[in-house]
N, C-alpha and C positions, 0 to 999 in steps of 0.2 A: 162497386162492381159485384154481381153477384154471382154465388158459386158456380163453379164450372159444370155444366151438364152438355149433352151429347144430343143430336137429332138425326133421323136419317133420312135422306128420303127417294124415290125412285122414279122413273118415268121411261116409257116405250112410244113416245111422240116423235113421229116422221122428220117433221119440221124442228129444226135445232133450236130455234129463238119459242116455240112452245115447251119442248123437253127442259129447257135452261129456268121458264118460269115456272113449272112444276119441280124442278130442283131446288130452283130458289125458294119454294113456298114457306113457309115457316122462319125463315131462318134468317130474319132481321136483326138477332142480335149475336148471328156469328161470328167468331172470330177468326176464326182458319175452317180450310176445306179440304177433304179428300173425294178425290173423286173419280169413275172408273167408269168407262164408256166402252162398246163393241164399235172392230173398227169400221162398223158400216155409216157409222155418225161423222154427220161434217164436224169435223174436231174446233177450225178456226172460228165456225158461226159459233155454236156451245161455249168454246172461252169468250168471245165478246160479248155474247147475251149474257154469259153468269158475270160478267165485268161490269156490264150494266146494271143486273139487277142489283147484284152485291156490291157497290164500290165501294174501293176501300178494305174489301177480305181476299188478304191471301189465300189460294188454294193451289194444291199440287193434282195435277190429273195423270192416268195412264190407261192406254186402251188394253182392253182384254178380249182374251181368242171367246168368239163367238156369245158369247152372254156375260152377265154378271149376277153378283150375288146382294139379295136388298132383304134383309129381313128373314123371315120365314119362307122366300122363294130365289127360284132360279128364274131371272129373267132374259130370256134369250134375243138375240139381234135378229136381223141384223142391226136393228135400231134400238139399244137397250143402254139406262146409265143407271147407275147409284152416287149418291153422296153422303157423306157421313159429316156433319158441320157442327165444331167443339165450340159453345157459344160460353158468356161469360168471362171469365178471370183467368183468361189464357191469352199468352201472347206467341206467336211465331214468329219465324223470318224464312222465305224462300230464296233460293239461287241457283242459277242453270251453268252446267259449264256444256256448250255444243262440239268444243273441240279437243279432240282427246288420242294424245300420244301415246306410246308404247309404257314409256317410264310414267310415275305417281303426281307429277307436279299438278296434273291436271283436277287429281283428286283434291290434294292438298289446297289450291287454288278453290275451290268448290266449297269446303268446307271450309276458308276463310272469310271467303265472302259471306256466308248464310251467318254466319258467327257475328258477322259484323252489323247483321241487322237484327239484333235479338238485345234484348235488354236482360241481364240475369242469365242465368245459367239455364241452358236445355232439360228437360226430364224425358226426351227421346228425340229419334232421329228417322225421319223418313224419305226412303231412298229409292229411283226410278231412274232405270237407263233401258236404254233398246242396246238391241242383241250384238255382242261381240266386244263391248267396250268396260264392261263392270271390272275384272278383277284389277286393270290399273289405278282405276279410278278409286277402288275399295283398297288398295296399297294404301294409295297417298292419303285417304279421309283416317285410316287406322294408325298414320305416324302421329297423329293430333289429337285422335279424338279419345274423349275422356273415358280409360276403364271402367266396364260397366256398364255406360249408358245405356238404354234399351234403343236397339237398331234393327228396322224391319225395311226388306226392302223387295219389287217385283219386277222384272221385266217386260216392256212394253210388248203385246203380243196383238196377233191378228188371226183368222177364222183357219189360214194356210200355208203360214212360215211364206205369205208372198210378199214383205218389206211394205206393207199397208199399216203398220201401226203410225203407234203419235204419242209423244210427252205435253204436257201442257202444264201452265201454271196461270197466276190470273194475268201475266204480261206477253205471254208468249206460246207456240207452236212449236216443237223441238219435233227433226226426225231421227234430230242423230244427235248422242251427246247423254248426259244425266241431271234430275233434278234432284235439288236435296234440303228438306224440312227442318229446319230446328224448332221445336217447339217446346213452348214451357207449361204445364198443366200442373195446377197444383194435388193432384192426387196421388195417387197409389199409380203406377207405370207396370207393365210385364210383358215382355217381346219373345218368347219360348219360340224356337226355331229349329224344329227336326225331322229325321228321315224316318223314322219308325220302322225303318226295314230291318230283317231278320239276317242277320249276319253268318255264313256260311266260311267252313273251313279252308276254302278255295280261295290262296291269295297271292300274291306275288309282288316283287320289288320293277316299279317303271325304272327300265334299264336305260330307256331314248324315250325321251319326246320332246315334240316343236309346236307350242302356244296349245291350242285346242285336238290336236291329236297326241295319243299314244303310240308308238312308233314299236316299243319293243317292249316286252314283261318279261322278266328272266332273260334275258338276250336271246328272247324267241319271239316271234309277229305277233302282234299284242292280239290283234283279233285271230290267230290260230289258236293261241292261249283261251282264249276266252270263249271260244267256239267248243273248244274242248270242255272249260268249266261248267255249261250249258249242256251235255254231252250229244254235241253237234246238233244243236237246236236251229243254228242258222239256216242249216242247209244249201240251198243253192245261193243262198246271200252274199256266203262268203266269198263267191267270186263276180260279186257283180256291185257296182257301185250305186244300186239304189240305196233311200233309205233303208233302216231297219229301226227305227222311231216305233212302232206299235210293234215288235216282235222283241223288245229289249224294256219297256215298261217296268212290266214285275221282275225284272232280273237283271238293273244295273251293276255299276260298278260303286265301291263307295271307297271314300278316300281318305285311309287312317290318319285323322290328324289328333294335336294332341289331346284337345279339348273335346273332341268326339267325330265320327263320321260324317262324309258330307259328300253324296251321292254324285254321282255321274252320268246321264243319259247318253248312251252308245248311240250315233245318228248314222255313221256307216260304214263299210269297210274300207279304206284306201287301196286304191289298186295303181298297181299289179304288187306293190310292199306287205299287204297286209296291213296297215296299222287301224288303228281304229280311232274316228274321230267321233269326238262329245260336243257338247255343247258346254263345256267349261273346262279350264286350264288343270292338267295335272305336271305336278313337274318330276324331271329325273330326280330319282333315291325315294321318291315318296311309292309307300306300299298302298296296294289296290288289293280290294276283293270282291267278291262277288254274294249279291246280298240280295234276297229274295220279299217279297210280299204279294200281298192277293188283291184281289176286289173290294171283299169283305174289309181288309182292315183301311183300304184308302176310304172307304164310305165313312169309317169310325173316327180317324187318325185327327179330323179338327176338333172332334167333341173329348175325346178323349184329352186332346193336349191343354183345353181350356180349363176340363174339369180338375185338372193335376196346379194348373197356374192360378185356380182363383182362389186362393187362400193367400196371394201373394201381392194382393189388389184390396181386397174386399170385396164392398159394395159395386158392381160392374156397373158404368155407366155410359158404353158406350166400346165397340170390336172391330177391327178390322182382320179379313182373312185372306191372307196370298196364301195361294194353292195355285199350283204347277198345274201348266192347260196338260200336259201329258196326262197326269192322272188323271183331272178329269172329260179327256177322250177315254181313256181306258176304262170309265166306271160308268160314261154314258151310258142308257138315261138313266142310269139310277145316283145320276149327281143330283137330284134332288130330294133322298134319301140323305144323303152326306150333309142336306144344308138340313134338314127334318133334325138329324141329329143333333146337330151341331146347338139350331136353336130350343132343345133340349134344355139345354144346358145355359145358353144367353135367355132364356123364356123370352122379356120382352126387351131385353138392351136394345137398341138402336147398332145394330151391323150390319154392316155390304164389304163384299169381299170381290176377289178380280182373280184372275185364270192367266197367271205369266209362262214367258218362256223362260223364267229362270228366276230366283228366291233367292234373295239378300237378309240375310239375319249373324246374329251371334251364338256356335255352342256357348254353354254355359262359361265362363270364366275364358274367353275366346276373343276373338276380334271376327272383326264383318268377312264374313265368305261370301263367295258364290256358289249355288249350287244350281241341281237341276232334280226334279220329283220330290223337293222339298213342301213343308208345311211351314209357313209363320201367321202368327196371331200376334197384334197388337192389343192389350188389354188397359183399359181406362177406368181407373179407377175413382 
């Protein structure tokens, strides 16, 4: 078998069973597959053509808001994929769970199964759920899984928070549910997963809350707290229940844990209580604050993290990059400045990257979170 290297490749073909054979091109001697599609792509043609071309290679898919990331470019939808395909002396095991209850069993159930089609021991873990279901599921997979491993994970997204994404792998379509990679590479691994935001003196203990809302900060309306922190930046927001998604960007919440901060996207006021809901779980006694960043530094924030991780690799043979569609709405169109940078620093690695509603990884010495306005890079060494 010979050593493990990396291929990437991309396509903006209308037709799903032509896009599938320009993804497939090269990459006859794959052995697993990542792969990121906009969701204007017929998802079920694309998995059966790359099933066709490839049999035999597992792959894990997830759709991304409005474009993807292939190389040196941003290529945008509505018809746009990437694939990054680890050929060589690598093995995987893929497994989906679609049904997913409140409590962990579901997670645990998820990572049993992928475990059980893996020969040898994992050297990372790649993980994909659509919107609402991750932090159970990231309980149960963290009762088991091995300290340390490198775990990078994105949420399925689409061009308008309209319930149009898709999970795929090479057996199946998922709208609802999570997939989950074990794979064994024999190189160097690095999964660096962080907010980079600028943490501010403004903070407070969640006094109430219920699954994805904060209900109360200091036993005061979380979003009056918070409006205040902003110094009443919301304005007429706060009393109306539309979003607030593009006016709460550079000025999340982030959520002191021990292993390090792990952001929050404020999505909008709950009325007539005030509370404020996110798009990930904070729970009562955990402290919140409020943590700023720019334009500028979301442009930097990929190249910057890979440059800090590659001394912990080596030789890069191959990147994966989840990046938060939030940010990059917020830094359009200079997201292709941020990919400019990024391959900087990968020069010619084979990477493509995807645009979630929401970022699965490990702080450093941590277990798998959820977050939101996060950055992870998977690094292959």
């Amino acid at each position: 078998m010979p050593a493990a290297t990396c291929l990437s490749t991309q396509s903006s073909q209308s037709n799903a069973q032509a896009m599938a054979l320009e993804l497939a091109a090269r990459a006859s001697s794959a052995r697993f597959g990542i792969v990121t599609c906009t969701a204007g792509v017929d998802v079920e043609a694309l998995r059966t053509a790359l099933t066709t071309a490839l049999p035999d290679v597992p792959f894990v898919g997830v759709t991304s808001c409005r474009s993807v990331v292939a190389n040196g470019q941003v290529v945008a939808g509505p018809h746009a994929a990437a694939a990054l395909w680890l050929c060589g002396d690598v093995k995987a095991s893929v497994a989906a769970q679609t049904v997913v209850a409140a409590d962990d069993a579901a997670g645990r159930q998820l990572l049993r199964n992928a475990t059980k089609g893996l020969e040898g021991a994992p050297s990372f873990a790649l993980f994909h759920a659509t919107p609402g279901v991750e932090e159970p599921l990231l309980r149960g997979i963290a009762q088991d899984l091995k300290p340390g491993l490198p775990f990078l994970g994105g949420t399925a997204a689409d061009d308008d928070i309209a319930g149009r994404w898709s999970l795929f792998t090479h057996e199946a379509r998922f709208v609802t549910g999570a997939v989950l990679a074990l794979v064994s590479w024999p190189g160097k691994v690095a999964a660096p997963f962080v907010s980079g935001a600028t943490q501010t003196p403004q903070k407070g203990v969640v006094t109430k809350a219920r699954g994805r809302t904060i209900q109360e900060i200091d036993h005061r309306p979380a979003a009056i707290v918070y409006d205040q922190w902003l110094g009443g930046a919301l304005g007429p927001a706060i009393d109306s229940p539309d979003s607030i998604l593009s006016k709460t960007t550079l000025t999340p919440l982030g959520v002191v844990r021990p292993s390090g901060i792990t952001l929050v996207h404020p999505e909008r006021v709950e009325q007539p209580t005030k509370g404020l809901t996110t798009f990930a779980e904070v729970l009562q006694g955990e402290t919140v604050m409020l943590v700023r960043s720019t334009k500028v530094a979301l442009q930097g924030r990929p190249a910057n993290l890979v440059s800090r991780a590659l001394g912990d690799v080596g030789e890069l043979k191959g990147a994966l990059l989840i990046y938060c569609a939030g940010c990059m709405l917020a830094i359009d169109p200079e997201t292709k400045l941020m990919v400019q940078a990024l391959q900087s620093v990968t020069h010619t690695t084979p990477l493509i990257g995807s645009f979630n509603f929401g970022e699965q990884g490990c702080h450093v010495g941590g277990k798998p979170e959820h977050g939101n306005l996060m950055t992870g890079v998977l690094l292959l060494g």
